[in-house]
C-alpha positions in Angstrom: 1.7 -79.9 -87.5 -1.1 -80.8 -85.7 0.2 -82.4 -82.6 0.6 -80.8 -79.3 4.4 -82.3 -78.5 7.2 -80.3 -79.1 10.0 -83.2 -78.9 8.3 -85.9 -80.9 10.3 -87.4 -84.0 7.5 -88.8 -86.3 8.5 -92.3 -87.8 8.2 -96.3 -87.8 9.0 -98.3 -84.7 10.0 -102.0 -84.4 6.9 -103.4 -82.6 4.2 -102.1 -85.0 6.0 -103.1 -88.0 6.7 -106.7 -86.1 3.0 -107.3 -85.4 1.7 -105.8 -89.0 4.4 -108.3 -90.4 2.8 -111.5 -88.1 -0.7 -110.6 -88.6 -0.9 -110.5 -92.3 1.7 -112.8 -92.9 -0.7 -115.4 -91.2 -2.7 -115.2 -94.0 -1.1 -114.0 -96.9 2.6 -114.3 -97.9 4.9 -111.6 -98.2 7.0 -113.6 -101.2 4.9 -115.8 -102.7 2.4 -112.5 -103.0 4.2 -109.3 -102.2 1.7 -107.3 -104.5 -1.3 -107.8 -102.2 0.6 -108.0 -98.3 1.9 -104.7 -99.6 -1.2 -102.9 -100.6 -2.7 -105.1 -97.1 -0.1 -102.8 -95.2 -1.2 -99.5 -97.1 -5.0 -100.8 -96.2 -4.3 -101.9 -92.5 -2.4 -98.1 -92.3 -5.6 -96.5 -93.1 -8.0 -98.1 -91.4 -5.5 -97.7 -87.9 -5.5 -93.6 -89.0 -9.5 -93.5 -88.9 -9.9 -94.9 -86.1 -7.0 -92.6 -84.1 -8.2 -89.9 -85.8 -12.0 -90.9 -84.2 -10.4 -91.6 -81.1 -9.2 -87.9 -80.4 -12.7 -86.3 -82.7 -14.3 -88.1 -79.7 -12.7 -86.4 -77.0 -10.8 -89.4 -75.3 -7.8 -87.9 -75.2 -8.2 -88.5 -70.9 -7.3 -92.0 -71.6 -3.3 -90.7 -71.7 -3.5 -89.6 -67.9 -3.6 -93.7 -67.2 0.2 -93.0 -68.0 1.2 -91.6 -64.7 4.5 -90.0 -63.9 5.9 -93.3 -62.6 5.1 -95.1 -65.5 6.6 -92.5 -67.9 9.8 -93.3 -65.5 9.8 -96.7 -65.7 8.7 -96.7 -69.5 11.3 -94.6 -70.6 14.2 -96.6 -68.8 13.0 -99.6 -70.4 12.3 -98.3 -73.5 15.8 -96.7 -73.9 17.2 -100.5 -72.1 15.5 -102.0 -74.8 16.9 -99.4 -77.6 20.2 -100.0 -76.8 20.4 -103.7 -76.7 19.2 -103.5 -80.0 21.9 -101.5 -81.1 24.5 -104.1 -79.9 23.8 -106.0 -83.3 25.6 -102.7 -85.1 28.2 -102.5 -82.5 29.0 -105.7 -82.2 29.1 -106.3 -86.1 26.5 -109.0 -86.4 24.5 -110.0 -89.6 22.1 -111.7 -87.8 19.8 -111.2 -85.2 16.7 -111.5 -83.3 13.4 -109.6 -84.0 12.5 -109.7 -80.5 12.9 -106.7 -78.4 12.8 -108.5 -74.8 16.6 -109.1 -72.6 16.9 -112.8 -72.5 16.2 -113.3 -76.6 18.7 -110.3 -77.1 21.4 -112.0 -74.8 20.6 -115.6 -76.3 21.2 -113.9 -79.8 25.0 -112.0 -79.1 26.3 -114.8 -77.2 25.5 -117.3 -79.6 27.2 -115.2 -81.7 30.9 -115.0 -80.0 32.5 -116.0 -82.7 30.5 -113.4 -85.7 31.9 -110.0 -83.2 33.9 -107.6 -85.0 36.4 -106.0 -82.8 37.0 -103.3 -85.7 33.4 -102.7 -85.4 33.4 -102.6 -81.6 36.7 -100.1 -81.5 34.5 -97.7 -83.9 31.6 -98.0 -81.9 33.2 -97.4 -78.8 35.5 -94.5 -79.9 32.3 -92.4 -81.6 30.4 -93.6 -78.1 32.9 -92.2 -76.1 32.6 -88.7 -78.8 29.1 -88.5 -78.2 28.8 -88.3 -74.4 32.0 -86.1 -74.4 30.0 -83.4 -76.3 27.1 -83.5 -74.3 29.3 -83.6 -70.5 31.1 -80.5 -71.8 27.4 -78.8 -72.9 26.3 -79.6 -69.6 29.5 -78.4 -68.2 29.4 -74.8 -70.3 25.7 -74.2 -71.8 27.1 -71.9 -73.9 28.7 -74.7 -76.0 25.3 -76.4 -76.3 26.2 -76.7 -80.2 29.0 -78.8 -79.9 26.3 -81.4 -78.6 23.9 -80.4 -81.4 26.5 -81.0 -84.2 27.5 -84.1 -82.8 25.3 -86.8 -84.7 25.9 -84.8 -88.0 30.1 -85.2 -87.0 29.9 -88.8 -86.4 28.0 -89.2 -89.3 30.6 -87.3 -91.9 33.5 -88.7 -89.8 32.4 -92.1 -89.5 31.6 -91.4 -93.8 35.2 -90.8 -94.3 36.7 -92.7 -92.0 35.3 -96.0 -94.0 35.7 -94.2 -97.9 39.5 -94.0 -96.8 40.4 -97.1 -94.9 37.9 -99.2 -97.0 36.8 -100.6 -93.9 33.7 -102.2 -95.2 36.4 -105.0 -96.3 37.6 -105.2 -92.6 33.9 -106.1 -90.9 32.9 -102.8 -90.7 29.3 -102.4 -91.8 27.9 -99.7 -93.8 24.3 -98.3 -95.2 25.2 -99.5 -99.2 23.4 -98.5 -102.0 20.0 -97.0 -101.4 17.5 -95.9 -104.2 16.6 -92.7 -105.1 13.5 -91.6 -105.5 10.0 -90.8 -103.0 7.6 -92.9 -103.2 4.6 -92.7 -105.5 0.5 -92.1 -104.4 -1.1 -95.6 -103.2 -4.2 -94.5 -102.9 -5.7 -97.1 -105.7 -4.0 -99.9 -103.9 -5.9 -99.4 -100.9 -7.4 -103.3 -100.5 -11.6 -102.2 -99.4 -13.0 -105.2 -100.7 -13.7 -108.4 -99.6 -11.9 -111.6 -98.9 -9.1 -109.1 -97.3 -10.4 -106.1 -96.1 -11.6 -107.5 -92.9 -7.5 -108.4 -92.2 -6.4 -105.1 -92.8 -9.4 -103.7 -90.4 -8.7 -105.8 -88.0 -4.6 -105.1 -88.1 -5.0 -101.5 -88.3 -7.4 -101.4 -85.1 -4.8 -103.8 -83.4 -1.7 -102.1 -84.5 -2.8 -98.6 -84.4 -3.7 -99.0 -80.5 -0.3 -100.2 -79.8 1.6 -97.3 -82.4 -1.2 -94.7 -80.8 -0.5 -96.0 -76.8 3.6 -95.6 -78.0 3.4 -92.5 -79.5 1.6 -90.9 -76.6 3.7 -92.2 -74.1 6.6 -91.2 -75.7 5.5 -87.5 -76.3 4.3 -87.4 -73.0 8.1 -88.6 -71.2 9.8 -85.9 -73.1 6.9 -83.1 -72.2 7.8 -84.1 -68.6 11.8 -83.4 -69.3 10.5 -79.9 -70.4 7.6 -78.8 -67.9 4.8 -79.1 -70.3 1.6 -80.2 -70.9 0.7 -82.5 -74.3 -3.2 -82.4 -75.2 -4.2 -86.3 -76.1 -7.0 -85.9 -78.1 -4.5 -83.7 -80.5 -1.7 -86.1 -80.5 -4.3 -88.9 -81.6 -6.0 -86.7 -84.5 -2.4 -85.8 -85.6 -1.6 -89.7 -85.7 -4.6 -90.5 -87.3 -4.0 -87.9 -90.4 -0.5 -88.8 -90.6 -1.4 -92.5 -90.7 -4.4 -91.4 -93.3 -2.1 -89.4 -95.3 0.3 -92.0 -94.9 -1.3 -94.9 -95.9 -1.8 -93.1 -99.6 1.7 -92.3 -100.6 3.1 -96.0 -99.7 3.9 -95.4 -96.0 2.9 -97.8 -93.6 2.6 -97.1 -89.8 3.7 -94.4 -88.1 3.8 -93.3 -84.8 6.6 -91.7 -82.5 9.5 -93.8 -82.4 11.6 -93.8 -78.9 14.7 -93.8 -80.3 14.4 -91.0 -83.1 12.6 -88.2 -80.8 15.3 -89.5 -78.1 18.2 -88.3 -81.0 15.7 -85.3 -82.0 15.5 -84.2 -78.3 19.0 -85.0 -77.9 20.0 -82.4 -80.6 18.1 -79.6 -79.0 14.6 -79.2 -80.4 12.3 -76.9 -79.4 9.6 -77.0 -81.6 7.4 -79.0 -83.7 8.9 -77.7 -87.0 11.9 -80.7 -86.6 9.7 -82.6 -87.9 9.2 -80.5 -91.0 13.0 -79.6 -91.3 13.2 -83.5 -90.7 10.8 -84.6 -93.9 12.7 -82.2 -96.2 16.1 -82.8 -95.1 14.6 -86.8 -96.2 13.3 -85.6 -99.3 16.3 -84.1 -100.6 18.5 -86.5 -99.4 16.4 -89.3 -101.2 16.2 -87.1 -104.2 20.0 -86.1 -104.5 22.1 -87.1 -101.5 21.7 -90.9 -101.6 25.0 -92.0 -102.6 26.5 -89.8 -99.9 25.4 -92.3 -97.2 26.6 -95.7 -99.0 30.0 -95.3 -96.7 28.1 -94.3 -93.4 28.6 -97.0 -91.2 25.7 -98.7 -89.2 28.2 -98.6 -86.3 28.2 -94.9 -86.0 24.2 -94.9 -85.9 23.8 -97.6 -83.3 26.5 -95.3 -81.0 24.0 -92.3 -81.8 20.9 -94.2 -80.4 22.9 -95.4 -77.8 24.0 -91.8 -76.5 20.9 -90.4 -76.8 18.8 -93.2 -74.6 21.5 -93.3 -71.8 20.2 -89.5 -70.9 17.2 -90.7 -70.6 17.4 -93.7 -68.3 16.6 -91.3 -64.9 17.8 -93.7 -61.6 17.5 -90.4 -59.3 13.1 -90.1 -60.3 13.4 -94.1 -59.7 15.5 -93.6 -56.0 12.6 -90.8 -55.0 9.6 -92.9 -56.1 11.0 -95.5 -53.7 11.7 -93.0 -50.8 8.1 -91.2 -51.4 5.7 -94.0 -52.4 6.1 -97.6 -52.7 3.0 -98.4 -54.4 4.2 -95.6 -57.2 8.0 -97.5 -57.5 6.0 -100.5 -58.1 4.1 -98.8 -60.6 7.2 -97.7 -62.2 9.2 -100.9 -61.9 6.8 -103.2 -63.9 6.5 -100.6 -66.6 10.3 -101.2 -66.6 10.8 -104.7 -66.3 7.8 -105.2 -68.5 9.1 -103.5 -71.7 12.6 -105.2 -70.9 11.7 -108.8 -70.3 8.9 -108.6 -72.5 8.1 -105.7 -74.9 6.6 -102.2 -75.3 2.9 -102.9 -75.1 3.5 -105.6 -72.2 5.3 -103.0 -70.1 2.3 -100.1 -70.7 -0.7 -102.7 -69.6 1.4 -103.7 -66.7 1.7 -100.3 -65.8 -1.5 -99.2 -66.3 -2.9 -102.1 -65.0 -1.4 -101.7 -61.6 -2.4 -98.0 -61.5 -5.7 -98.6 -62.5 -5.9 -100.9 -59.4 -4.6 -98.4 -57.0 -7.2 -96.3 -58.4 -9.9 -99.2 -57.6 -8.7 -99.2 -54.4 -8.6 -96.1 -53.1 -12.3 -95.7 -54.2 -13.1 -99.0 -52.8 -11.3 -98.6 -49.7 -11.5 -94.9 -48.7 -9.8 -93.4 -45.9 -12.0 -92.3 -43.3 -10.4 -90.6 -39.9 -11.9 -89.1 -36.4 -11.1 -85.1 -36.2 -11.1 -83.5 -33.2 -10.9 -80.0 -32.3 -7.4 -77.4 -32.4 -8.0 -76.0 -29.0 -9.2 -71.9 -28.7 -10.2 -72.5 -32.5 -12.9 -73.8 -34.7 -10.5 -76.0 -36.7 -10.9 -79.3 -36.9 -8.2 -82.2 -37.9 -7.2 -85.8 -38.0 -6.1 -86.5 -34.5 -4.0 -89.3 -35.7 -1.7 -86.7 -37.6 -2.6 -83.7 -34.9 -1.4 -84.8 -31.6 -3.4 -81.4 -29.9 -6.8 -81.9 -31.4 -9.1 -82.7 -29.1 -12.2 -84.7 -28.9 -15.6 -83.5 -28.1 -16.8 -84.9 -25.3 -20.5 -87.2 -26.5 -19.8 -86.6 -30.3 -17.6 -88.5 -32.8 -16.5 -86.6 -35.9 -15.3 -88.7 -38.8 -14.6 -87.2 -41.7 -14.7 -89.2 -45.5 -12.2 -88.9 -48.0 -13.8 -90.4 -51.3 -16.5 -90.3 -53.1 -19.2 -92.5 -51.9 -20.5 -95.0 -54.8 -21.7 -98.8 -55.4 -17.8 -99.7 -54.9 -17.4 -98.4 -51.3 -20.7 -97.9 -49.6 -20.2 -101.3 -48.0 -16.8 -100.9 -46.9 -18.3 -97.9 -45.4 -21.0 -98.7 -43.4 -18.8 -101.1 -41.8 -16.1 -99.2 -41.2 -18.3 -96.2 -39.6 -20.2 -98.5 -37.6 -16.7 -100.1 -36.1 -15.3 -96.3 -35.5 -18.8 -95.8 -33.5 -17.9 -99.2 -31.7 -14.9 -98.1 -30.8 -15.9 -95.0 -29.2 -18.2 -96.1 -27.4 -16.2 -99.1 -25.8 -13.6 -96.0 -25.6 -16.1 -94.1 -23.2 -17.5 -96.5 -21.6 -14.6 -97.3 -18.7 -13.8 -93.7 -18.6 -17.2 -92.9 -17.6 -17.1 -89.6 -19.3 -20.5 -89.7 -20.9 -22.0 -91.4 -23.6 -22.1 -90.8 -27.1 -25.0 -88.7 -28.5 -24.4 -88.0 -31.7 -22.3 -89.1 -35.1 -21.1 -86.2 -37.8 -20.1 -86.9 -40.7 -17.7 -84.7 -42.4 -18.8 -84.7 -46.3 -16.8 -82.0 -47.5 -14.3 -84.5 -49.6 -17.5 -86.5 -51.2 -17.5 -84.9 -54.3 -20.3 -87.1 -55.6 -22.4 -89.5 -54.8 -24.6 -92.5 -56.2 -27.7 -94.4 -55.6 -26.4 -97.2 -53.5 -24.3 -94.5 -51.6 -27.8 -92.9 -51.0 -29.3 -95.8 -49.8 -25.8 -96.8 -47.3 -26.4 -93.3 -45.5 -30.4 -94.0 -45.4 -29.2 -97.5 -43.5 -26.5 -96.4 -41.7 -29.1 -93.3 -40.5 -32.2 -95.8 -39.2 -28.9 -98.1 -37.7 -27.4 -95.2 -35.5 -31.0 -94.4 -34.2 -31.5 -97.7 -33.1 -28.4 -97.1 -31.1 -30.1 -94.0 -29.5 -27.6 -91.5 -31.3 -28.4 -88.8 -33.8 -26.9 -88.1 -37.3 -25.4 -85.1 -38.1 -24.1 -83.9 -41.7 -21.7 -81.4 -42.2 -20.1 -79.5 -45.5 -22.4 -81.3 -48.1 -21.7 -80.6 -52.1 -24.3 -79.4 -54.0 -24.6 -82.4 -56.4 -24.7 -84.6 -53.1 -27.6 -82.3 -51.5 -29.5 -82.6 -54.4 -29.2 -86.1 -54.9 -30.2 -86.4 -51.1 -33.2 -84.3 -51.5 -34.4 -86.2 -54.6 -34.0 -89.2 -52.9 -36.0 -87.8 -49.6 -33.3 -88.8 -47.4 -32.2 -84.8 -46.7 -36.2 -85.3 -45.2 -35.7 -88.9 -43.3 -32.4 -87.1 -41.6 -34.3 -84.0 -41.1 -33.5 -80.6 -42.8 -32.0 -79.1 -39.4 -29.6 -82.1 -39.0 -27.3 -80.7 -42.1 -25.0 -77.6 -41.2 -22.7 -75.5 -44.0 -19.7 -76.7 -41.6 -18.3 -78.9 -38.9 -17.9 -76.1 -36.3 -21.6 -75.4 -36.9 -22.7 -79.2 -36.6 -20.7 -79.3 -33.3 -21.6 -76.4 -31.9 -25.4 -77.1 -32.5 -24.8 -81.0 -31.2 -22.6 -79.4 -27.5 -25.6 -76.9 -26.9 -28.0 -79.6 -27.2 -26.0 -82.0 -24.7 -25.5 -78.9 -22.1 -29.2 -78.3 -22.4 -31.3 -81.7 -23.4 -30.7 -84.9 -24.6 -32.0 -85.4 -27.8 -34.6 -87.5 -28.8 -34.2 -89.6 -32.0 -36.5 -92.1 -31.8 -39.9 -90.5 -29.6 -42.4 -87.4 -31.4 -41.3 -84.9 -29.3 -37.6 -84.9 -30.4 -35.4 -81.8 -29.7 -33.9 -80.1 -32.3 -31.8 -77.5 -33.0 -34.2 -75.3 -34.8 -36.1 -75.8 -31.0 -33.2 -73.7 -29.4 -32.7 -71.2 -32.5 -29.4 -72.6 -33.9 
């Protein structure tokens, strides 16, 4: 009710459960003292709510655009990889197998297991497989029988149901559900552990695990917002997870977030809204209330080939083909989400991703492009002349223009590089004998900000080009960067008539000057443009 995503299916998921199991279980025992880890998972619950919860009251919701499209590409193939392996064990017919999510422990646990597959199982599986994506090809074929899709799940379900009450199949290897106990479960909030020798545990597992669920959840809500053109606000979708987990953790529920598999099945079925989820929680409630024994004959088989179904839509090899035609750097991106989640798990997958965006990010502020314009004859547009083969330079004055902001990260890199392009003109000049260079713009209209030690590389890089007898020029300034360069006197050490509204301007006022005098940079008596009325 409270979240912005329209697709997400509220619920537990393997990995937080797995690492709330490990990190109480290292210090206190889920048989010998099943009392205590249990009211240590209510506690742990809580404390990850408040602190999602304070996440979104304190506005960093912006940490969800780390998660760029490619890694929403990559996370949800390996995601729904992962999903699906995991459903093998209810295919397949096993009893036993592995808690890990990653490939090679999932292979190493069904091929050590040749001998425990059920081929009834498998035929099930496969038959209600093959039901499943047969509904949804002829949706796709004719929207307008979009229910036949819908109904689907809830078919397999009753079929599957009766299929095993008539055969007896559960005799035959064919798993089902079982018995399951009716009833909800009662208020918890008096077994909430806030006292000492545990509560630092719980604190300390909910803080953990409730990153992991919150970094999930978001993700997942945000790959299914991208299937449907919209836009999910973070710092809602952490409050929402951090009162659900709150309200949660006091009516014996342990940690929720937004599992892959069940908003992949809830998508799936054609949601539109948020209110799935509250059709979702009473369709629960009665069924634990009244419709429990209907499910003892539903076989596990028929569930695993729903999962499966649903993540095979979303495994998207066309959005993987364009990242690699468009952008290398963003298939890279997307591939270590991928292979991350599938060779190692959901978290792994997400800080690989990130981490490799983050680093792009790094290094397009540390290393910012920075190209000569030249002039679009019988115009006053300038343009790269690497990408404009008909801009022309201007004969004794070198244009470059800077595509970053300029901060404590790239001033260096800067300096350099400005100093080289200068270097390189003037070595281009030279054998030409077409004049020297007189003066240096630089085309700020892309610095959107700039710091202290940005301040003090154009200060340098100012006293450096008048040593080299050349003038320079500033052209399209933002207004945070003008005032930071009056505070900091430099807009006086460059000189007030020096700074022009645009390049056209800056040239114009640097060509008159070369057609008329040479300018002075370094002697009193210097001329300026103000001197000619510019």
């Amino acid at each position: 009710m409270m979240g912005s995503s329209r697709d997400l299916a509220v619920g537990t998921v393997a990995v937080a459960s797995l690492l709330i199991a490990s990190m109480l279980g290292k210090e206190v025992s889920p048989s010998q003292n099943p009392t205590l880890y249990l009211h240590l998972a209510f506690t742990a619950t809580f404390f990850a709510g408040i602190f999602q919860a304070a996440l979104g009251f304190l506005r960093l919701g912006f940490i969800v655009d780390f998660l760029s499209h490619a890694t929403i590409v990559g996370f949800m193939g390996g995601a729904a990889t992962v999903v699906c392996l995991q459903q093998l064990k209810g295919i397949l017919g096993l009893h036993h197998f592995t808690t890990a999510t990653d490939l090679v422990s999932v292979m190493e646990s069904i091929f050590s297991q040749t001998n425990q597959w059920r081929w009834e199982s498998v035929v099930l599986g496969v038959a209600f497989l093959f039901y499943l994506l047969l509904t949804r090809f002829l949706s796709k074929k004719n929207p307008r029988f979009f229910w036949i899709s819908a109904a689907a799940p809830l078919t397999s379900v009753i079929l599957g149901s009766l299929l095993v009450f008539l055969t007896r199949a559960e005799h035959h290897g064919v798993q089902v559900i079982g018995e399951l106990k009716k009833g909800l479960n009662p208020p918890s909030f008096g077994d909430l552990t806030l006292t000492s020798p545990h509560m630092m545990l719980a604190l300390k597992t909910g803080i953990v695990t409730g990153i992991v669920a919150l970094a999930e959840g978001i993700a997942v809500g945000r790959s299914f917002a991208m299937f449907k053109s919209y836009h999910i606000d973070g710092n809602k979708e952490m409050i929402a997870f951090g009162m659900m987990n709150i309200a949660g953790s006091v009516t014996s529920c342990y940690l929720t977030t937004g599992p892959f598999s069940r908003s992949a099945v809830n998508y799936n079925a054609g949601c539109k809204t948020a209110v799935s989820n509250i059709v979702m929680a009473m369709a629960v409630m009665i069924t634990l209330l009244f419709l429990t024994p209907l499910f003892h004959y539903t076989p596990l088989v028929v569930l695993s080939s729903i999962i499966i179904a649903a993540m095979l839509g979303l495994i998207d090899y066309e959005a993987a083909f364009h990242l690699w035609k468009v952008d290398k750097v963003d298939f890279s991106v997307c591939m270590g989400a991928y292979l991350g989640v599938v060779f190692g798990s959901v978290e792994i997958g997400l800080v690989i991703a990130v981490g490799v965006s983050m680093l792009r990010v790094l290094l397009f502020v540390a290393r910012p492009r920075t190209t000569v314009l030249g002039n679009i004859p019988n115009s006053m547009i300038y343009r790269r002349m690497d990408q404009f083969s008909e801009a022309q330079a201007v004969p004794g004055v070198l244009i470059l223009h800077v595509d970053a902001p300029i901060y404590f990260a790239n001033s260096c890199y800067l300096r350099e590089r400005i100093s080289r392009w200068i270097d390189e003109e003037e070595d281009r000049l030279r054998p030409k004998d077409e004049g020297s260079l007189q003066y240096v713009i630089l085309d700020l209209g892309a610095v959107g900000s700039i710091d202290t030690s940005g301040i003090s590389m154009l200060d340098e890089l100012k006293k450096n080009i008048e040593k080299r007898g050349l003038q320079l020029v500033l052209a399209n300034p933002g207004s945070e960067v003008m005032k930071k360069l009056d505070k900091s006197k430099v807009v006086e050490a460059i000189g007030q008539e020096w700074i022009f509204l645009t390049v056209g301007e800056a040239v114009g006022a640097c060509s008159f000057l070369l057609h008329s005098h040479k300018p002075g940079v370094a002697a009193g008596g210097a001329t300026t443009p103000s001197d000619h009325h510019v």
